[in-house]
N, C-alpha and C positions, 0 to 999 in steps of 0.2 A: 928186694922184697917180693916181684913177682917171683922167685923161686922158693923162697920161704913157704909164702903162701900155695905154690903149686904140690910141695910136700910136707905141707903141714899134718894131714891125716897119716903120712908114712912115721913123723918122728914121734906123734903124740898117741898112736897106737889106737886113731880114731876117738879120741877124748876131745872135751871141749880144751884143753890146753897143752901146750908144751913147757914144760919144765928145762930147763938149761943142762939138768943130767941127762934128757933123755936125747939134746943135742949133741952132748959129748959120747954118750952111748954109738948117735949116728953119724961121730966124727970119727970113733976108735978110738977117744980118748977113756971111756970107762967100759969095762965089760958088759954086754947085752947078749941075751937069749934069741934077740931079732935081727932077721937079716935087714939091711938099705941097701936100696938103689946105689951105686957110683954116682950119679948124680946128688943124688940125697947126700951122699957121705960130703961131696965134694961144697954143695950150699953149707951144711954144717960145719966145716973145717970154714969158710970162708967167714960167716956170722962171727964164729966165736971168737976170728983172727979179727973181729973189728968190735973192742970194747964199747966204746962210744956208741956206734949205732946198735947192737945189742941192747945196751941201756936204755936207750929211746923205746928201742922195741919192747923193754921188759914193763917200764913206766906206761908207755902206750897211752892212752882214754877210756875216763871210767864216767860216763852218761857226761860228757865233752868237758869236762875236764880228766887232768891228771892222774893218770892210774898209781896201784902201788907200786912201788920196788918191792918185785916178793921170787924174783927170778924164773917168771914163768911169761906167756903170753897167750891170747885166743884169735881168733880170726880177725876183730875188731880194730887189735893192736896192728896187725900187720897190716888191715884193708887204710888207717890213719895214717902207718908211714908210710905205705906206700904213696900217699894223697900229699906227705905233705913231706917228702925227700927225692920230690920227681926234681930230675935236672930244672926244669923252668922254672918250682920254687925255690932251688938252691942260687941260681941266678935271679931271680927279684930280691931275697932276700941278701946279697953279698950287694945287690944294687942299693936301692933303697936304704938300707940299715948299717 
């Protein structure tokens, strides 16, 4: 999630969101007019190669609950999972639960 969010303004074209085609655009799965980083391409190919967290990412927090499923996200989405998919929470949560 910190690399998401480190190129979030490369995939979203400096908009408040990223849509999922403009991740596939900076995976080479759809054609784009815009050049990405290797690195960018390389977080994109990875996100999309992980449905599940994607999903999370897409649903995200909307004023702390639940965002929609509408296949986009904003900086919020990514600053919550990154908060709440850090190794430590995935080990309390496999503990505890």
């Amino acid at each position: 999630m910190e690399q998401v969010g480190k190129h979030f303004n490369e995939f979203g074209g400096g908009d408040e969101y990223v849509n999922f085609n403009e991740l596939k655009q900076a995976a080479g799965l759809l054609p784009s007019d815009k050049t990405f980083s290797a690195e960018a391409q390389a977080v994109a190919t990875e996100i999309l190669d992980r449905p599940k967290l994607l999903r999370r990412l897409d649903i995200g927090v909307y004023r702390g609950r639940p965002g929609k499923e509408d296949e986009r996200f904003d900086m919020d989405n990514v600053d919550h999972l990154k908060k709440h998919s850090s190794r430590l929470a995935r080990n309390y949560h496999s503990i505890y639960n």
